[in-house]
C-alpha positions in Angstrom: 4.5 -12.9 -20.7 6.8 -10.2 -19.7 5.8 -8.1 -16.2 6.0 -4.4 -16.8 5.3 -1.4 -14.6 4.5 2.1 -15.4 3.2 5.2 -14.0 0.1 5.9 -13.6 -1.7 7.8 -15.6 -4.9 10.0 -15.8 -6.6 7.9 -18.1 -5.9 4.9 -15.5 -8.3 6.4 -13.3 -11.3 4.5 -13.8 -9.2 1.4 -13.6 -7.3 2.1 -10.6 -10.6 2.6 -8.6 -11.6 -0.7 -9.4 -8.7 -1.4 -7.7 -8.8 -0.1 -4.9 -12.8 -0.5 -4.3 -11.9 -4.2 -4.9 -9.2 -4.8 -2.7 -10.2 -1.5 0.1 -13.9 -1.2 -0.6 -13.6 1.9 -1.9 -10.7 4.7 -2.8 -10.7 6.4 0.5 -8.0 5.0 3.3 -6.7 6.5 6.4 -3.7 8.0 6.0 -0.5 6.7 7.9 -0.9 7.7 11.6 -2.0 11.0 10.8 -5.4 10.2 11.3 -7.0 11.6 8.2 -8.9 10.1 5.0 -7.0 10.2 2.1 -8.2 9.1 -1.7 -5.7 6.8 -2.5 -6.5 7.1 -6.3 -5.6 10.5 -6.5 -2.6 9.5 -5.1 0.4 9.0 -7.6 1.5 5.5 -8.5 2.5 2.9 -10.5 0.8 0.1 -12.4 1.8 -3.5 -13.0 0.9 -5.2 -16.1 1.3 -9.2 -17.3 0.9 -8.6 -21.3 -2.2 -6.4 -21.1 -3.5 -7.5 -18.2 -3.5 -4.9 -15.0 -1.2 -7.1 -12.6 -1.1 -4.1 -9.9 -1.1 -1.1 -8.6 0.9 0.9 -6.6 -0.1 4.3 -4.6 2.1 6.3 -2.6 2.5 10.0 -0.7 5.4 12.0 -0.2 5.3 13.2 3.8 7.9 14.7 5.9 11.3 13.5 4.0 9.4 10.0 3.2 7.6 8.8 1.1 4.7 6.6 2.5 2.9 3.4 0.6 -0.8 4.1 0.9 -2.1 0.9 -0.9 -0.7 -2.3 -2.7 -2.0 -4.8 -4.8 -1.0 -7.5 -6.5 -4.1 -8.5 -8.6 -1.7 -11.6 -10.0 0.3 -12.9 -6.9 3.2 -15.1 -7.3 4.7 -13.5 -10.0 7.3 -10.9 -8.5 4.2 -8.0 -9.0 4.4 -6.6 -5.1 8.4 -6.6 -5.5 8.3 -4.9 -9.4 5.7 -2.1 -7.6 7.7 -1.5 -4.8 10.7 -1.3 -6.8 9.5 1.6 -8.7 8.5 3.7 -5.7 11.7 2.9 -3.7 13.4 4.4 -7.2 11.6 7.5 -7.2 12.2 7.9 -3.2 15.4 7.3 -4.2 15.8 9.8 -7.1 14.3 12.3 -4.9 16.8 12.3 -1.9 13.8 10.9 0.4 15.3 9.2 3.6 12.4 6.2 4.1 9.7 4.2 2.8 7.1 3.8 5.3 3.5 1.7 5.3 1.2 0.8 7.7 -0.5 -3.0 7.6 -2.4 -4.8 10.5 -2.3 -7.3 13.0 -4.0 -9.9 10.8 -1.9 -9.5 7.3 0.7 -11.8 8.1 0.8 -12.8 4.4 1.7 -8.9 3.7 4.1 -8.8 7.0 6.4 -11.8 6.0 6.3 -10.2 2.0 7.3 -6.7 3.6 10.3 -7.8 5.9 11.8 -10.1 3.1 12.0 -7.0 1.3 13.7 -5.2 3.9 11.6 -3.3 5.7 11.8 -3.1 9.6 9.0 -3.1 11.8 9.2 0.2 14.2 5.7 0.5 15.8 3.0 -1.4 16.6 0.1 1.0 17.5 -1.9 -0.5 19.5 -5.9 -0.8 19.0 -4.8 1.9 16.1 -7.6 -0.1 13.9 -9.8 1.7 16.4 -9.3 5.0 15.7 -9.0 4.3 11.6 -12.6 2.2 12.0 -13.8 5.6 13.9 -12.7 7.4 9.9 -14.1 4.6 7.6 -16.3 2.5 9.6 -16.4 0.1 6.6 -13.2 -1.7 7.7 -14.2 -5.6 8.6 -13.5 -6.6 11.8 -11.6 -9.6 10.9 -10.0 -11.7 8.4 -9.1 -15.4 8.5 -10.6 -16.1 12.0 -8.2 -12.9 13.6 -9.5 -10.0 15.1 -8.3 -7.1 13.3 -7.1 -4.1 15.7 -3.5 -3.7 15.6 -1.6 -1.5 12.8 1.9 -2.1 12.6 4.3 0.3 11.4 7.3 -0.6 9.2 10.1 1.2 7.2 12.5 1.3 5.0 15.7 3.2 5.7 16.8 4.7 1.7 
């Protein structure tokens, strides 16, 4: 089946919050080093669909000249659905004379890290214990994943 990716769309809503609360444990994230909550869902984005299956989504903020990712997910990995999302958000940073893409992962997403630079983004800051201060906004974030201590965020971009 074909991979497709579209906008999303206020009838997606409901779906897109399933989402996220699957993959984030909820809709709310903190923001990119601004230190603020942020509902990712209200957020505008793009969805990735095998046939008519949700494949992904996408959600992403403009900020400053940029335009940040604030959540990815590939609900079908290993079928080009991170690239395809990120594709579409790069082109409407693009169409919109923004000067970067920019995200935030952590220490322990090294899955996510490798996917990211292979794409071309450029790490640019690692903020130290920054986990910290985003655990003090949604105390809900685990401590780790896969035996690592979570507590690092790591900055990266991509220069448009």
């Amino acid at each position: 089946m074909t991979l497709s990716v579209r906008p999303i769309e206020p009838h997606d809503l409901d779906m897109v919050s399933q989402v996220l609360r699957d993959s984030w444990g909820g809709t709310t994230v903190v923001a990119l080093g601004r230190g603020e909550l942020i509902d990712a869902a209200a957020q505008p984005g793009f969805i990735a669909e095998i046939g008519d299956q949700v494949a992904g989504v996408i959600t992403y903020a403009e900020h400053d000249g940029s335009v940040e990712i604030v959540t990815i997910d590939a609900v079908v990995p290993g079928k080009g659905v991170g690239k395809a999302l990120l594709d579409a958000v790069r082109a409407v940073a693009v169409e919109r004379g923004m000067i970067r893409l920019s995200l935030i992962t952590t220490n322990d997403n090294t899955h996510a890290l490798r996917f990211y630079q292979r794409y071309g983004f450029d790490l640019v800051a690692l903020h130290r214990n920054g986990v910290d201060r985003a655990r003090a906004l949604k105390p809900g974030i685990p401590a780790e994943a896969d035996g690592i201590p979570i507590k690092h965020e790591l900055e990266l971009e991509l220069i448009l």
